[in-house]
ZAKOLTOR-595342 format. One record per atom (N, C-alpha, C): x, y, z; residue in one letter. Coordinates in steps of 0.001 Angstrom, whole numbers, plus 500000, padded with zeros to 6 digits. Layout:
XYZA;...
***
This chain:
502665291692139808X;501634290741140182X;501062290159138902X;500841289224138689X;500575288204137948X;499117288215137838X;498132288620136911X;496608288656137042X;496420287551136801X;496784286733135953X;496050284924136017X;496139284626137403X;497250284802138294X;497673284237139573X;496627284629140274X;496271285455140295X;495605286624141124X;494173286140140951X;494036285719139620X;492497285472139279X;492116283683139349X;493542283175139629X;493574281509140084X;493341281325141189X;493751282505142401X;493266282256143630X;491720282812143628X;491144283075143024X;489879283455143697X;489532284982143199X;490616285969143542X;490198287069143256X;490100287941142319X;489494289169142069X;488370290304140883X;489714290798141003X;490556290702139506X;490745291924138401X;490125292561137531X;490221294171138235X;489456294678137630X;489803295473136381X;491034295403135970X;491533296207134641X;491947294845133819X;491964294984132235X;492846294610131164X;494019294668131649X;495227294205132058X;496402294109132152X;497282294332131172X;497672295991130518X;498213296309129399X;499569296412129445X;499609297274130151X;501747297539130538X;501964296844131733X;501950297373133244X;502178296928134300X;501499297229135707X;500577297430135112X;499272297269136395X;498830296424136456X;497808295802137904X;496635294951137851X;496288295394139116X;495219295880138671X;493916296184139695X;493160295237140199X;492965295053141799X;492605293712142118X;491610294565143335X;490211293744143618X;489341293905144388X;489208292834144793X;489119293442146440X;488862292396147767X;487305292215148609X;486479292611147621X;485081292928147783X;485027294223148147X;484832294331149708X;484193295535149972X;485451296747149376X;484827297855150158X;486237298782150056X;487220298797151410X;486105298385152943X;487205298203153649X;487917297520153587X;487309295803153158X;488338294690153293X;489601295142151767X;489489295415151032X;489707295745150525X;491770296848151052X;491035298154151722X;491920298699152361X;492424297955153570X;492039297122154079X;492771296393155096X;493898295127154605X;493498294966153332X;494775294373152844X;495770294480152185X;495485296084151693X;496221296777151208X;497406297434152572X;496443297673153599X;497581298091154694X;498191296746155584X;497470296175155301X;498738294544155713X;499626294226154344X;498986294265153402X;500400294021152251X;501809295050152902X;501291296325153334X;502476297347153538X;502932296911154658X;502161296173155934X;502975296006156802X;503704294554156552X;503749293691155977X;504191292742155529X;506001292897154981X;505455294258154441X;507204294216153729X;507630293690152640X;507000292323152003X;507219291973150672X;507602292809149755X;506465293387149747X;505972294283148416X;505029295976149164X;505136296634148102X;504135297800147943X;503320297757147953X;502263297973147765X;501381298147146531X;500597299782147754X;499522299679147177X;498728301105147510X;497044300909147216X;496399301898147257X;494941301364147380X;494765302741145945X;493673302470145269X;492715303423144539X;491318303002144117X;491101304083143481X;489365303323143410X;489400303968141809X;488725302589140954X;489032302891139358X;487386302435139426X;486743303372138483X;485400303040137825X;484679302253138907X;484432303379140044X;483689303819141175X;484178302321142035X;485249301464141609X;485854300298142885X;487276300538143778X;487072300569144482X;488704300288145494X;488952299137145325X;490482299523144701X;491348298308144471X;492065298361145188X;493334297387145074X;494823297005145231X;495101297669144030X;496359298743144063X;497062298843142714X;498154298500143081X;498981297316141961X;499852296756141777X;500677297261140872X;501462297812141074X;502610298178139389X;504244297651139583X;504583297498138628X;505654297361138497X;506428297862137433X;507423298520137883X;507834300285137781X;509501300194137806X;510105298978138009X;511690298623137929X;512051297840137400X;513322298684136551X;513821297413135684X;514953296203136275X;514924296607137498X;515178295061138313X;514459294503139297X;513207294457139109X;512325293772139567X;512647292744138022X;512656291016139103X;512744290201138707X;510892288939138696X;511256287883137819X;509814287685138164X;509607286801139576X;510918286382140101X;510910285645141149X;510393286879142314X;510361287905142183X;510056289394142768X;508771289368142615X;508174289103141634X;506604289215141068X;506230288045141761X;506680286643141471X;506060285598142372X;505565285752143389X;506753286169143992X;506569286559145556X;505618287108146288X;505790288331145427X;504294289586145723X;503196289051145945X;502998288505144624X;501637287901144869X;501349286598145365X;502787285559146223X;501905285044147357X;501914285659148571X;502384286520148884X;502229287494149908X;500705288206149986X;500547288640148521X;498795289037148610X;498114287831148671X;497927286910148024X;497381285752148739X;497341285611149749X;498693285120150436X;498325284483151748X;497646285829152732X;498146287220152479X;497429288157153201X;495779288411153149X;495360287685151556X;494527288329151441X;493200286629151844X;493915285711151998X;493414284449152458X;493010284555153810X;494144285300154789X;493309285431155966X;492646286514156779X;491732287286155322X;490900288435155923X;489616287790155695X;
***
């Protein structure tokens, strides 16, 4: 996932983007977990929920060396558009 992308649509990254994370908050913590469990039912992509420096995020990683960036694109219009209609 792409944190400029992420932070062009609208939404809180909440980490420095060093290796291959980006921590992304959807305000609350439910809305938050509710788009984390529609990203999973979606199928695109993974991702998973945690809570860093007392916030629930989206954690995003990318963890394969064939994950492509047309793979990364993707992801994150999938969290977009998932996360556009909560």
């Amino acid at each position: 996932m792409r944190a400029a992308g992420a932070r062009a649509a609208g939404q809180e990254v909440l980490n420095d983007v060093v290796l291959n994370q980006v921590l992304v908050s959807f305000g609350s913590a439910e809305q938050t977990h509710r788009i984390v469990d529609e990203v999973q039912r979606d199928g695109t992509c993974w991702c998973g929920a945690t809570v860093w420096q007392g916030r629930t995020a989206l954690r995003f990683s990318v963890s394969s060396w064939a994950t492509t960036e047309a793979d990364i694109d993707r992801s994150l219009e999938a969290i977009i558009r998932i996360a556009s209609k909560s």
